[in-house]
DOSEMI-41823 format. One line per field, with one value per residue: residue number from 1; residue in three letters; chain; z, y, x of N, C-alpha, C in turn. Coordinates in nm, 3 decimals. Each point is the difference from the previous one (the first is absolute). Layout:
N
num	c(NUM|...)
residu	c(ala|...)
chaine	c(A|...)
nw	c(Z|...)
nv	c(Y|...)
nu	c(X|...)
caw	c(Z|...)
cav	c(Y|...)
cau	c(X|...)
cw	c(Z|...)
cv	c(Y|...)
cu	c(X|...)
end
This chain:
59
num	c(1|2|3|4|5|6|7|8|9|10|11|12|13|14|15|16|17|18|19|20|21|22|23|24|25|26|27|28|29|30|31|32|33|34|35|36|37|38|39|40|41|42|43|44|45|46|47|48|49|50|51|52|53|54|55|56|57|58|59)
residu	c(unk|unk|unk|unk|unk|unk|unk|unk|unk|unk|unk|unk|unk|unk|unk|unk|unk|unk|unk|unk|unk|unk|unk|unk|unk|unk|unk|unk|unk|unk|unk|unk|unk|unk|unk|unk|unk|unk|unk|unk|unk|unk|unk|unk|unk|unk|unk|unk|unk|unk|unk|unk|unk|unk|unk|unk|unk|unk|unk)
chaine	c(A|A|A|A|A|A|A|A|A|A|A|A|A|A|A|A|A|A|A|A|A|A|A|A|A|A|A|A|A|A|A|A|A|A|A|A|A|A|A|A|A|A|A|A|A|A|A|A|A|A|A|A|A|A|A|A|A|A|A)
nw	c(-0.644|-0.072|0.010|-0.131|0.079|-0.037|-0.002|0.021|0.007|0.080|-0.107|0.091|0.026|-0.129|0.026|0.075|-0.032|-0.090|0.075|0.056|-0.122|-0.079|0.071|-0.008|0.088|-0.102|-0.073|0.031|-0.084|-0.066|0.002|-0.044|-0.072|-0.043|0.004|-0.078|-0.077|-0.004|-0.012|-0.094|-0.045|0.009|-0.016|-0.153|-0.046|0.121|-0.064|-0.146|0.010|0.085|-0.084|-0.077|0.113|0.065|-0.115|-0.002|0.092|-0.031|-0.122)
nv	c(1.030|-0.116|0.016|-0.032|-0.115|0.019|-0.114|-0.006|-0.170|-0.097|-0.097|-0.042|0.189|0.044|-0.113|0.021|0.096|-0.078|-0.030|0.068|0.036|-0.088|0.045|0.092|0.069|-0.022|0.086|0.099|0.028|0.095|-0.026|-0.129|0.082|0.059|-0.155|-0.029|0.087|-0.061|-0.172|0.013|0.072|-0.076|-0.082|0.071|0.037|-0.070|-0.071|-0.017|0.013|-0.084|-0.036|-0.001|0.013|-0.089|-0.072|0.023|-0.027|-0.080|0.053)
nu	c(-1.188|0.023|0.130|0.000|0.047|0.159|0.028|0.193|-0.058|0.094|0.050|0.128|0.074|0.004|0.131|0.066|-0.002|0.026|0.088|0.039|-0.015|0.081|0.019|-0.036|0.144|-0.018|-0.111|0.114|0.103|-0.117|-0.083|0.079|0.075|-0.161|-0.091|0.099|-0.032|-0.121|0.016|0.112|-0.092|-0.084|0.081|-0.001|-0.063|-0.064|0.053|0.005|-0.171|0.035|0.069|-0.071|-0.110|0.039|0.051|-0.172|-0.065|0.044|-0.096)
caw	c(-0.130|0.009|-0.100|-0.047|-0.019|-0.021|0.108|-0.082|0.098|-0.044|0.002|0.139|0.096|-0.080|0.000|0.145|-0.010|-0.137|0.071|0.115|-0.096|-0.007|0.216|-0.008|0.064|-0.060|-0.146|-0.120|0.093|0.032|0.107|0.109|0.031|0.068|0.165|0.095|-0.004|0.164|0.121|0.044|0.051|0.172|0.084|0.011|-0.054|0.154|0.085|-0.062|-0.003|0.143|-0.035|-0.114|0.070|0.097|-0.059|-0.046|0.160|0.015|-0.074)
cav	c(-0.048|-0.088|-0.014|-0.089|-0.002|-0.102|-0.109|-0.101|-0.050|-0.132|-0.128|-0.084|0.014|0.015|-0.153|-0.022|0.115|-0.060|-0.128|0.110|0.003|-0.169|-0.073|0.070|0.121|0.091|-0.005|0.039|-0.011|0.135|0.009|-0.065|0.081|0.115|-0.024|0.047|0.155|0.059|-0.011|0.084|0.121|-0.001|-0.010|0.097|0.111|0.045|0.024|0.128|0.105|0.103|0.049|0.107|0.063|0.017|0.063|0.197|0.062|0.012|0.135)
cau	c(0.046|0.084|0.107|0.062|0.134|0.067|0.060|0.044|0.024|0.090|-0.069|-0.091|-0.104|-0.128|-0.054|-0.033|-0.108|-0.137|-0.042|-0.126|-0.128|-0.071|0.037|-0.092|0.000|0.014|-0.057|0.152|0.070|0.050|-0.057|0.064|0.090|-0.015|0.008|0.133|-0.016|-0.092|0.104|0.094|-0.012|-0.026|0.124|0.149|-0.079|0.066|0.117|0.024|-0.035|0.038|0.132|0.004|0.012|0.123|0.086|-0.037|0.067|0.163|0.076)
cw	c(0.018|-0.100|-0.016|0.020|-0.054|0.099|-0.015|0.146|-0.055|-0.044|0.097|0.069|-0.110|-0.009|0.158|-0.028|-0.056|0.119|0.086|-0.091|-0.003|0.133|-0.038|0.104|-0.078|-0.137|-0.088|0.039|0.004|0.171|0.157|-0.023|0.086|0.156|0.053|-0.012|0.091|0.137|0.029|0.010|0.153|0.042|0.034|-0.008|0.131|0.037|-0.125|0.045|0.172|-0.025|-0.083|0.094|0.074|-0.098|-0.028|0.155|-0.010|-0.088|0.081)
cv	c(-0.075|0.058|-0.110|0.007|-0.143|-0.052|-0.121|-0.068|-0.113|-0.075|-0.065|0.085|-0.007|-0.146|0.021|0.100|-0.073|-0.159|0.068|0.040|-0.124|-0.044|0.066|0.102|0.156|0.008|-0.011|0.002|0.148|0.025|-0.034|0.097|0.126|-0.014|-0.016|0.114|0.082|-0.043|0.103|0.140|-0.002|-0.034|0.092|0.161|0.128|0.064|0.059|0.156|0.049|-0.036|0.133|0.137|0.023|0.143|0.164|0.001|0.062|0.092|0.098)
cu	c(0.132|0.124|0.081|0.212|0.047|0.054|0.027|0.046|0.056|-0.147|-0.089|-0.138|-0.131|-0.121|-0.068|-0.173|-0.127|-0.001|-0.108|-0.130|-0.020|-0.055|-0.204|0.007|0.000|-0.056|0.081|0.122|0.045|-0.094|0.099|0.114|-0.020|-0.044|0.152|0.078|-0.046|0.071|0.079|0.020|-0.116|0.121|0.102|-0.080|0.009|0.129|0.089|-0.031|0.050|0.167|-0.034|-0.019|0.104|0.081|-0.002|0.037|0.164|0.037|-0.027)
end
């Protein structure tokens, strides 16, 4: 199940976002936010969770 959030982004990037729907990479431009949502937790998501660990070791 999907939850709904708010998200207040500048002007430009929201213009830059609907050029990527018009471009046709993307249906919406909610869609094109959550493919960089997904980016960034494969990117960072890792290496949170083996800090988060690190950190219970050390109590």
């Amino acid at each position: 199940m999907m939850q709904r959030i708010t998200l207040r982004l500048p002007e430009q990037q929201i213009g830059l976002l609907q050029q990527m729907v018009d471009a046709g990479e993307y249906p919406n431009v909610s869609e094109a936010v959550r493919a960089a949502v997904r980016d960034l937790v494969e990117k960072r998501a890792g290496r949170v969770l083996k800090d988060n660990d690190q950190v219970s070791f050390k109590v």
